[in-house]
PDB file of N, CA, C and O in Angstrom:
ATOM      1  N   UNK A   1       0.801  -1.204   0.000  1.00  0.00           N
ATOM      2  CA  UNK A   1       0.000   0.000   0.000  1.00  0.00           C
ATOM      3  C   UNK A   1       0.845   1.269   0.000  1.00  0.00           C
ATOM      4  O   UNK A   1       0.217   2.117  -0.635  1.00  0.00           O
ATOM      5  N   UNK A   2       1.848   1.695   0.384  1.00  0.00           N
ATOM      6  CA  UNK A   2       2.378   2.410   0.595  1.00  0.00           C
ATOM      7  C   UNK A   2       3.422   2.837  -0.588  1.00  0.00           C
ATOM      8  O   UNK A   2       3.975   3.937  -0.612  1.00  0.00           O
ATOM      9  N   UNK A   3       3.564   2.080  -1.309  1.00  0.00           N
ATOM     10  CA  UNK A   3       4.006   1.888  -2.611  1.00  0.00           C
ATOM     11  C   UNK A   3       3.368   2.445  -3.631  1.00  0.00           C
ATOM     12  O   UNK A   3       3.908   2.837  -4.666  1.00  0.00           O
ATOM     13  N   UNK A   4       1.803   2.514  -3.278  1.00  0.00           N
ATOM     14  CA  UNK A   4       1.113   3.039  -4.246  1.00  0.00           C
ATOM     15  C   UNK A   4       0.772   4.458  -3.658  1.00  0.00           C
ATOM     16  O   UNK A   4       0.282   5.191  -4.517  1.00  0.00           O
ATOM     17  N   UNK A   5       0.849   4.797  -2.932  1.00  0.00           N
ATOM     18  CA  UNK A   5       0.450   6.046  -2.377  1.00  0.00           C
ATOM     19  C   UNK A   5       1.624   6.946  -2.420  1.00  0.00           C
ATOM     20  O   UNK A   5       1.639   8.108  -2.013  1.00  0.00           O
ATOM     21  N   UNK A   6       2.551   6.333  -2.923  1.00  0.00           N
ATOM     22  CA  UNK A   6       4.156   7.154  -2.935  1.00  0.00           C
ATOM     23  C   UNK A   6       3.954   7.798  -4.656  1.00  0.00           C
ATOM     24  O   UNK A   6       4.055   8.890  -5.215  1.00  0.00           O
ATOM     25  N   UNK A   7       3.622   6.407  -5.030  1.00  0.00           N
ATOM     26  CA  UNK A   7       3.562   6.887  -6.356  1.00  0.00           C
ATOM     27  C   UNK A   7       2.619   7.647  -7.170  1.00  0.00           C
ATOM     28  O   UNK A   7       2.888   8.360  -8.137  1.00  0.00           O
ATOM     29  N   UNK A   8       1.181   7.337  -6.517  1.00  0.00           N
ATOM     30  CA  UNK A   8       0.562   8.562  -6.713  1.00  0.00           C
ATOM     31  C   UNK A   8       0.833  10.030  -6.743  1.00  0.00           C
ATOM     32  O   UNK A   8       0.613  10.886  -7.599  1.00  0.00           O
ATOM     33  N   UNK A   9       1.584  10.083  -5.099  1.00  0.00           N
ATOM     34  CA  UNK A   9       1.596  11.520  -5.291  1.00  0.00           C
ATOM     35  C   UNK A   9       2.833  11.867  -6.040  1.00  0.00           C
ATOM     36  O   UNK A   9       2.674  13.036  -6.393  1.00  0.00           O
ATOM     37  N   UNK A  10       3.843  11.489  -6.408  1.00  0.00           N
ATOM     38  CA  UNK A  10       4.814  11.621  -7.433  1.00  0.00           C
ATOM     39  C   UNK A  10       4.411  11.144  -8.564  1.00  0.00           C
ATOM     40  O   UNK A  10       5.312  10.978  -9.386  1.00  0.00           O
ATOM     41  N   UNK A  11       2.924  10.751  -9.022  1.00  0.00           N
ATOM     42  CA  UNK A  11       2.287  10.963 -10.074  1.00  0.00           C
ATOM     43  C   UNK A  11       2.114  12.205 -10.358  1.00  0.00           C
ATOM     44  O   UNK A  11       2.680  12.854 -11.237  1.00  0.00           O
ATOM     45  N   UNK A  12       1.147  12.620  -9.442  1.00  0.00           N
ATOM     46  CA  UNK A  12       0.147  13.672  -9.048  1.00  0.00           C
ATOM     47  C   UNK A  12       1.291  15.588  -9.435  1.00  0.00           C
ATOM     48  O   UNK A  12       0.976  16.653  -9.967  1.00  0.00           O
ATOM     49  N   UNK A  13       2.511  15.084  -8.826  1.00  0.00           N
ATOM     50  CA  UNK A  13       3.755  15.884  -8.872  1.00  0.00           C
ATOM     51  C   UNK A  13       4.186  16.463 -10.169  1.00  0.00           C
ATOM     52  O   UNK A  13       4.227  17.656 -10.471  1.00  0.00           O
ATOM     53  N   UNK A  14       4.635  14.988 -11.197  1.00  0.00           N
ATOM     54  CA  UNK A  14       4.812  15.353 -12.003  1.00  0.00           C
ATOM     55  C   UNK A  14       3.885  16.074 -13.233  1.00  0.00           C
ATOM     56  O   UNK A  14       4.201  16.871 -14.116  1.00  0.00           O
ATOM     57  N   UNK A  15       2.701  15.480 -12.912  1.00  0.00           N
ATOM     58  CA  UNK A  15       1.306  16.108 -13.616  1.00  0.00           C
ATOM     59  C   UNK A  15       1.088  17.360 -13.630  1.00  0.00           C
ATOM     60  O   UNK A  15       0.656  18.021 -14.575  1.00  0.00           O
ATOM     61  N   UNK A  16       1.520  17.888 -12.084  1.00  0.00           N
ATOM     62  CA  UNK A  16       1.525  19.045 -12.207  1.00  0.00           C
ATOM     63  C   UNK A  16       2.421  20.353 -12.445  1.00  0.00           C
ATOM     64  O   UNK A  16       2.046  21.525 -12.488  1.00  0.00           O
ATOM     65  N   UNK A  17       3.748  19.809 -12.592  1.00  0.00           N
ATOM     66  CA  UNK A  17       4.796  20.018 -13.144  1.00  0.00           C
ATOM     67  C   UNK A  17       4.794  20.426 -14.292  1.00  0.00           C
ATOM     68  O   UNK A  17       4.898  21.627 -14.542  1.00  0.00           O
ATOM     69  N   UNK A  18       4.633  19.188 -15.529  1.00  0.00           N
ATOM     70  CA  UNK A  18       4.028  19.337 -16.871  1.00  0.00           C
ATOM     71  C   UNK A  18       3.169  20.211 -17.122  1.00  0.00           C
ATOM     72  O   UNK A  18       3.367  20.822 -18.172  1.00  0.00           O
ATOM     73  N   UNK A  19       2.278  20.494 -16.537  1.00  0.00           N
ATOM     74  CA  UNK A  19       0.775  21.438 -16.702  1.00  0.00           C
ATOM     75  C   UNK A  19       1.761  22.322 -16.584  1.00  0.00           C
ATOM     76  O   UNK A  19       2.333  22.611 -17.634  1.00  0.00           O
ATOM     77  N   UNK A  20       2.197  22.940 -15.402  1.00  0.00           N
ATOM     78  CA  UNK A  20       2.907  24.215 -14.951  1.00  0.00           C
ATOM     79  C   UNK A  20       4.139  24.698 -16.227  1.00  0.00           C
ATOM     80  O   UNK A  20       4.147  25.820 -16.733  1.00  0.00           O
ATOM     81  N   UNK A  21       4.782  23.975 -16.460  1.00  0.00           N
ATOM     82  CA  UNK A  21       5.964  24.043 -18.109  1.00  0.00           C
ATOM     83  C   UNK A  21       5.136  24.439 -19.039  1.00  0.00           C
ATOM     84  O   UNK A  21       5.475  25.424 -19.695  1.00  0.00           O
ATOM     85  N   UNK A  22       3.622  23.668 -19.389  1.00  0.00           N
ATOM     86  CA  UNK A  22       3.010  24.078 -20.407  1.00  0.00           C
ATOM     87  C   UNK A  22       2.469  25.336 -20.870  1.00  0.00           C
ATOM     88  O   UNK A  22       2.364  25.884 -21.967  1.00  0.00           O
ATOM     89  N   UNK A  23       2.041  25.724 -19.214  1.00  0.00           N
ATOM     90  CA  UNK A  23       1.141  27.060 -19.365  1.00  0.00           C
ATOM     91  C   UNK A  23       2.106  28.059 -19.631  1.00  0.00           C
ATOM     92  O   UNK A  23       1.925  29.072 -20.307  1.00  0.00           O
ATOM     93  N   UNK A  24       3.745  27.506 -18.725  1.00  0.00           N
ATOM     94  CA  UNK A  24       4.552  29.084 -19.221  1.00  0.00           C
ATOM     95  C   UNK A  24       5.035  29.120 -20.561  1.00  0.00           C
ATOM     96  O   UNK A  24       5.310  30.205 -21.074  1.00  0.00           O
ATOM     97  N   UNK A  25       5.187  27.882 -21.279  1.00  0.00           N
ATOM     98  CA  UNK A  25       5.478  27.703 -22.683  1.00  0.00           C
ATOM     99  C   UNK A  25       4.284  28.595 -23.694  1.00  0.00           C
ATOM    100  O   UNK A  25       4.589  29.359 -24.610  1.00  0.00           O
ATOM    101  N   UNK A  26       3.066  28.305 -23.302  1.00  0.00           N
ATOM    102  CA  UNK A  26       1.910  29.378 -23.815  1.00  0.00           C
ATOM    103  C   UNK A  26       1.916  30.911 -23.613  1.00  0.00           C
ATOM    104  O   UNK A  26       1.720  31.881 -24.346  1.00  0.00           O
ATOM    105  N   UNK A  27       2.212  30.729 -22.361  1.00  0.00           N
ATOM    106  CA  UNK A  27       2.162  32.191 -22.143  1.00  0.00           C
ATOM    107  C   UNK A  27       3.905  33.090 -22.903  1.00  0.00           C
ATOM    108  O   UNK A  27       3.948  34.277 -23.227  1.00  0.00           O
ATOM    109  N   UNK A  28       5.027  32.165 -22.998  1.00  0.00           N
ATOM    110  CA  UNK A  28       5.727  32.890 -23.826  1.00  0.00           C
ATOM    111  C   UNK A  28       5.628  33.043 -25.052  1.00  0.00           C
ATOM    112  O   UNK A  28       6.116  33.985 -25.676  1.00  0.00           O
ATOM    113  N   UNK A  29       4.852  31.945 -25.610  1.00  0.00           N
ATOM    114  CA  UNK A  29       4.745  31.688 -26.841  1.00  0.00           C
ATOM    115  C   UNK A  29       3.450  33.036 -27.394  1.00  0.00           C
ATOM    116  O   UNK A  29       3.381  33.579 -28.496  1.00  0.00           O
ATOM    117  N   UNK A  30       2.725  33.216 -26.391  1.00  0.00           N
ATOM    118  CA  UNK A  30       1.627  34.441 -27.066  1.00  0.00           C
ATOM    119  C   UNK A  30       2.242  35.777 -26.818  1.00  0.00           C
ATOM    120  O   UNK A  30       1.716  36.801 -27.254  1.00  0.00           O
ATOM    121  N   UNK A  31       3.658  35.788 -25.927  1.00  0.00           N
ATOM    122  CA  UNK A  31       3.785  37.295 -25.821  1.00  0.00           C
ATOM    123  C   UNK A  31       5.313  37.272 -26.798  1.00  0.00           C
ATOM    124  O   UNK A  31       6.018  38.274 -26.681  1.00  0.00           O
ATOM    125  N   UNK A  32       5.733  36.318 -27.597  1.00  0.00           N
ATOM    126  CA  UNK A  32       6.135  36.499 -28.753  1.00  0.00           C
ATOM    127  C   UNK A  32       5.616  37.073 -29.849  1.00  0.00           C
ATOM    128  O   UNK A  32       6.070  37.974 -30.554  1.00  0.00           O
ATOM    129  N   UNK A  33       4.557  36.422 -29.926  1.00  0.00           N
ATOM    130  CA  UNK A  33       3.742  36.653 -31.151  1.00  0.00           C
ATOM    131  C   UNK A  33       3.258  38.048 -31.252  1.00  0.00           C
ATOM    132  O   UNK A  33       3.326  38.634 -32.332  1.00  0.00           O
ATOM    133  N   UNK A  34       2.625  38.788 -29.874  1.00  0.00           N
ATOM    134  CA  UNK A  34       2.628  39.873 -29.450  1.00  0.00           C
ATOM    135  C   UNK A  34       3.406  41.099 -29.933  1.00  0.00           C
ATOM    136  O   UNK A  34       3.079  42.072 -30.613  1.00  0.00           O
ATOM    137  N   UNK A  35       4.339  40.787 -29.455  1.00  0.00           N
ATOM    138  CA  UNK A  35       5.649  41.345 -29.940  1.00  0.00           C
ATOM    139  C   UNK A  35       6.025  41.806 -31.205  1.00  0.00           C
ATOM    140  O   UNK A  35       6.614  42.837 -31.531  1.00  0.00           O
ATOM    141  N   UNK A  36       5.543  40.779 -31.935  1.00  0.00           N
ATOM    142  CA  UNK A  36       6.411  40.927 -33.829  1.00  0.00           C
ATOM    143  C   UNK A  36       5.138  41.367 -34.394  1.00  0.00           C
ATOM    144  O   UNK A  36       5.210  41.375 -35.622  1.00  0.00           O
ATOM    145  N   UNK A  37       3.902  41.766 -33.912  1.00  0.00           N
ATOM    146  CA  UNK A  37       2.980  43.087 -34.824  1.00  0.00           C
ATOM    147  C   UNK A  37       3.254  44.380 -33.977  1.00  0.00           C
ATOM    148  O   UNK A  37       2.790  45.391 -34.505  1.00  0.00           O
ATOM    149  N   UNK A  38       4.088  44.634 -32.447  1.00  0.00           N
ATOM    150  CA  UNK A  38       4.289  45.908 -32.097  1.00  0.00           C
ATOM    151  C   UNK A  38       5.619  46.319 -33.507  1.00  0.00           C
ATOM    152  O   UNK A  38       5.636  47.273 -34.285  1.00  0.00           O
ATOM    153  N   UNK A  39       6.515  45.243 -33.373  1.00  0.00           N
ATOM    154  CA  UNK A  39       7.394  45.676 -34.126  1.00  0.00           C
ATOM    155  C   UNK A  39       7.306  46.021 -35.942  1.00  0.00           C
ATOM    156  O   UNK A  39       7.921  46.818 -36.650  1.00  0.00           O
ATOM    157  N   UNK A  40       6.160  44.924 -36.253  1.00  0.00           N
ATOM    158  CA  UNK A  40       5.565  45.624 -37.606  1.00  0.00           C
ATOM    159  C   UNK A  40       5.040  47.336 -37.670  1.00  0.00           C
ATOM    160  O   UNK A  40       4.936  48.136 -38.599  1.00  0.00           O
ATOM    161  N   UNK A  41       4.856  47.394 -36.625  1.00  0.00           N
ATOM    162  CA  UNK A  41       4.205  48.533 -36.294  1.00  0.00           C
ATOM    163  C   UNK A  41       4.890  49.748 -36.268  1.00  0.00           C
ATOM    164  O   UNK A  41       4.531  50.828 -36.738  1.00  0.00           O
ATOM    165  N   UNK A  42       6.051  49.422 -35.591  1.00  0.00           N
ATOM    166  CA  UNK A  42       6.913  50.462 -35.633  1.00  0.00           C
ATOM    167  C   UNK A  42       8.138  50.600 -36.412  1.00  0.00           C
ATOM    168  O   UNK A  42       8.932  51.520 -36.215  1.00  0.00           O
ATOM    169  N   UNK A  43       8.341  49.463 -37.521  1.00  0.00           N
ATOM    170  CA  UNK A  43       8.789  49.424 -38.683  1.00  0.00           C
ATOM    171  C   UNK A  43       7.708  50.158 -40.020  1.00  0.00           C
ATOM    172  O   UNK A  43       8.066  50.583 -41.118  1.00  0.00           O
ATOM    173  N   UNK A  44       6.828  50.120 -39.644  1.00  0.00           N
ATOM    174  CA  UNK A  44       6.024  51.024 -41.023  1.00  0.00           C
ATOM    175  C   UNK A  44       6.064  52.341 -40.371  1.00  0.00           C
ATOM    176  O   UNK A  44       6.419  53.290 -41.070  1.00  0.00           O
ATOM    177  N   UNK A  45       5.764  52.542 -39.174  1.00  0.00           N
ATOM    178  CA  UNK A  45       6.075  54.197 -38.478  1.00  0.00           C
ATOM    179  C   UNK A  45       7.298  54.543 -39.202  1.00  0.00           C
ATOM    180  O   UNK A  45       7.154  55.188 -40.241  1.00  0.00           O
ATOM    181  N   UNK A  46       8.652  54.173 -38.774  1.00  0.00           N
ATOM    182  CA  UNK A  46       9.765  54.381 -39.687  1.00  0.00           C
ATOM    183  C   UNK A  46       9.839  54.944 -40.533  1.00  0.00           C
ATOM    184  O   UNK A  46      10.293  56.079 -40.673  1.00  0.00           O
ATOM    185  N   UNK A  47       9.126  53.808 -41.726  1.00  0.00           N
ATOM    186  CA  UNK A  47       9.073  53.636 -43.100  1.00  0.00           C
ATOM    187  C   UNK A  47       8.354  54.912 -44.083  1.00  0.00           C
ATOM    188  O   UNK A  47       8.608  55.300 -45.224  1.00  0.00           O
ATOM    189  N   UNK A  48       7.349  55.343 -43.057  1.00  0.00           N
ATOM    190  CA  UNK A  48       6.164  56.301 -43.401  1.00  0.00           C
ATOM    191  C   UNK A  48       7.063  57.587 -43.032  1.00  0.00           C
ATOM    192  O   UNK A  48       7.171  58.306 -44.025  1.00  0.00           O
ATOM    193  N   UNK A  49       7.555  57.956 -42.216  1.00  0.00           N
ATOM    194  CA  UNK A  49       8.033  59.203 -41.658  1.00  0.00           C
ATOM    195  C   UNK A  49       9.276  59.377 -42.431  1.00  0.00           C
ATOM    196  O   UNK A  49       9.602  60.550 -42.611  1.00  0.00           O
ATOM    197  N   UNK A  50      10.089  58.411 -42.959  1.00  0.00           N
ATOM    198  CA  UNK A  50      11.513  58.256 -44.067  1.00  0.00           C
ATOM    199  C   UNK A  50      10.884  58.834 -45.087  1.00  0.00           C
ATOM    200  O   UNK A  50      11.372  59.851 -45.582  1.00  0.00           O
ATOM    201  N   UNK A  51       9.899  58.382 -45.494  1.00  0.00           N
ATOM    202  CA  UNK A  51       9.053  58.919 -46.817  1.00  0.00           C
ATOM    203  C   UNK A  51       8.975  60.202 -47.016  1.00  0.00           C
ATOM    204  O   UNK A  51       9.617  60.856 -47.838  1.00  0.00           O
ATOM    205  N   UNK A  52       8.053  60.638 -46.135  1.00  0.00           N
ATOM    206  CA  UNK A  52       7.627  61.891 -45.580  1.00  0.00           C
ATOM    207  C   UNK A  52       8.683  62.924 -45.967  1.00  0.00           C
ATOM    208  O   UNK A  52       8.705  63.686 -46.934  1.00  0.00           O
ATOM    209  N   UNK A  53       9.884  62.692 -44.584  1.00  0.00           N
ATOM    210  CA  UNK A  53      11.065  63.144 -44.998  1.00  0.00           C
ATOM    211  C   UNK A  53      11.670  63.693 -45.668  1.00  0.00           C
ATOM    212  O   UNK A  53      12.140  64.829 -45.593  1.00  0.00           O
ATOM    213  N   UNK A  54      11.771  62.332 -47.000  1.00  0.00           N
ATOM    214  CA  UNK A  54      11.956  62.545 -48.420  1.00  0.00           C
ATOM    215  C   UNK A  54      10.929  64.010 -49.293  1.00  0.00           C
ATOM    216  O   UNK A  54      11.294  65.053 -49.835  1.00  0.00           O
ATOM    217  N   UNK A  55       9.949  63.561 -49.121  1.00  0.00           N
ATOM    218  CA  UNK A  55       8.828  64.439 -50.024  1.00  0.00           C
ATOM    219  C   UNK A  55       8.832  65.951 -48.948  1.00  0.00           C
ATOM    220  O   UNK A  55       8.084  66.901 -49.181  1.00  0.00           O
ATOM    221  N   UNK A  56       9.391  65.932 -48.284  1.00  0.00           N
ATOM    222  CA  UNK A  56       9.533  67.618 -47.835  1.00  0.00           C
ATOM    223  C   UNK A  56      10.890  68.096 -48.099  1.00  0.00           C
ATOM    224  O   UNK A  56      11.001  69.238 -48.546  1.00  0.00           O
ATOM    225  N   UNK A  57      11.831  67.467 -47.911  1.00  0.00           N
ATOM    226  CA  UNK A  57      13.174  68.011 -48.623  1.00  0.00           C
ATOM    227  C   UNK A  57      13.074  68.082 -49.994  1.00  0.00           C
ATOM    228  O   UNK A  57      13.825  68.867 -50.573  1.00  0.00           O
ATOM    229  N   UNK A  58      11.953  67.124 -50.908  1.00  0.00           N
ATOM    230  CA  UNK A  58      12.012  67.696 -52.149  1.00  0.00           C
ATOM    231  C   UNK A  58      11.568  68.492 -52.305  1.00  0.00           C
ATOM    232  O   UNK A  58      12.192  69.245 -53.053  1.00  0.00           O
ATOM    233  N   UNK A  59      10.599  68.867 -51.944  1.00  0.00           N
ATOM    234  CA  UNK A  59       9.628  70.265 -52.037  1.00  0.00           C
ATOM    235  C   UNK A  59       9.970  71.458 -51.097  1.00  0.00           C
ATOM    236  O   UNK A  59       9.223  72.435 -51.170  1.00  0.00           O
ATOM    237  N   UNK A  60      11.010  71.493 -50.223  1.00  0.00           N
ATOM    238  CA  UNK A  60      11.642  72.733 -49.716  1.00  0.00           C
ATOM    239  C   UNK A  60      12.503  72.987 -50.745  1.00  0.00           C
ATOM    240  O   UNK A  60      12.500  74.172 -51.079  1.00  0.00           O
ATOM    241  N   UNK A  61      13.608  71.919 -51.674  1.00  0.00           N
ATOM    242  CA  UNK A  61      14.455  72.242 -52.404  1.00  0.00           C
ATOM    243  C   UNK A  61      13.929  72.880 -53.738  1.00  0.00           C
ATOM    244  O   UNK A  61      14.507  73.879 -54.165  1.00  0.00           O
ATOM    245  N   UNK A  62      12.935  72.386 -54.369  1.00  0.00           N
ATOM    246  CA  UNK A  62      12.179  72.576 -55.757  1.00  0.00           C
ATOM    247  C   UNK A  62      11.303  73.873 -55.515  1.00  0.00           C
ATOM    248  O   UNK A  62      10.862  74.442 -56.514  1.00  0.00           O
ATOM    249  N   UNK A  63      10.920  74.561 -53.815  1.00  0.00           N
ATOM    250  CA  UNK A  63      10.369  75.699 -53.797  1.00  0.00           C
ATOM    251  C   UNK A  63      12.036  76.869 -53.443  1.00  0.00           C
ATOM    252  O   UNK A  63      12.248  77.980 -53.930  1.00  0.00           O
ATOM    253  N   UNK A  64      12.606  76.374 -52.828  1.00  0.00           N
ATOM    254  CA  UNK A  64      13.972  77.681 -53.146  1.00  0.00           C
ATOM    255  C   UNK A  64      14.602  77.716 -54.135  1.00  0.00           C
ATOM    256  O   UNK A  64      15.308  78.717 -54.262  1.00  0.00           O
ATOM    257  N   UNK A  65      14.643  76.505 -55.437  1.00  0.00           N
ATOM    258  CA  UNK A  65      14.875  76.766 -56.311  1.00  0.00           C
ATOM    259  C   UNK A  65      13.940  78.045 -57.109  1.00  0.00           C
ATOM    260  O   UNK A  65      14.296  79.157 -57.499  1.00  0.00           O
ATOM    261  N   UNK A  66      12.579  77.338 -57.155  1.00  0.00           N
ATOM    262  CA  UNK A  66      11.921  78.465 -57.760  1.00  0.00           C
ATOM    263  C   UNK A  66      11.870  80.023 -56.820  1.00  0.00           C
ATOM    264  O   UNK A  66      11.529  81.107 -57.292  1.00  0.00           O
ATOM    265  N   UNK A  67      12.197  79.829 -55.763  1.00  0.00           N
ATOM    266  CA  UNK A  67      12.187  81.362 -55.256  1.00  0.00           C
ATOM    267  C   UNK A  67      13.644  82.110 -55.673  1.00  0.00           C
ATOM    268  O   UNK A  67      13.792  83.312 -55.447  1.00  0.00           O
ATOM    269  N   UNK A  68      14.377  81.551 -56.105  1.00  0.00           N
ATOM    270  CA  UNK A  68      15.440  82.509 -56.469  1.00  0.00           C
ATOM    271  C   UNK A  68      14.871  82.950 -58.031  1.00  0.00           C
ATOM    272  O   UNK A  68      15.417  83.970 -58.451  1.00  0.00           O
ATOM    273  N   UNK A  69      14.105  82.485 -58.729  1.00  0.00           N
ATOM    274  CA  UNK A  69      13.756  83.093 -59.605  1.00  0.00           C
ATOM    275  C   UNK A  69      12.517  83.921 -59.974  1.00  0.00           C
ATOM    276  O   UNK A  69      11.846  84.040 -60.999  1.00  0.00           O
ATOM    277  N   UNK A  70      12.463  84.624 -58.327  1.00  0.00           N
ATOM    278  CA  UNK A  70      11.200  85.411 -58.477  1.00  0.00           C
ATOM    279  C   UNK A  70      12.113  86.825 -58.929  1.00  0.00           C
ATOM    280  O   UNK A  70      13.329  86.794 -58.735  1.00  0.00           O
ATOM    281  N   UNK A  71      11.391  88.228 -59.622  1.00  0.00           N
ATOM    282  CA  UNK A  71      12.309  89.285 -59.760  1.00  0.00           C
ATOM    283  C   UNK A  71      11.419  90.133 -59.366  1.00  0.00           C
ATOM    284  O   UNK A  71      11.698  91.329 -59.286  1.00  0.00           O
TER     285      UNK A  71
END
């Protein structure tokens, strides 16, 4: 009897062990995933404001060009 009651609860142990590995394996696994649309996110922020950037230095340069040829 005592044999089985040992092993139960070092059943019971490892059962809950496993469960416990699993849930933190989930829970890293969703705040990965999490993660790589903040970073999509702030890779098109980037991307959009580089742009931007671009299209106002052209158009500050292409308007002082034309202002030196006001008379």
């Amino acid at each position: 009897m005592e044999g089985t009651h040992e092993r139960n609860l070092m059943n019971q142990l490892l059962t809950f062990l496993l469960a416990l590995s699993l849930r933190l394996d989930v829970r890293r696994l969703r705040r990965d995933e999490r993660g790589s649309v903040t970073t999509e996110h702030v890779l098109w922020a980037v991307a959009v404001i580089a742009i931007v950037g671009i299209v106002v230095a052209a158009v500050k340069a292409y308007v002082t060009s034309q202002a030196g040829n006001i008379k």
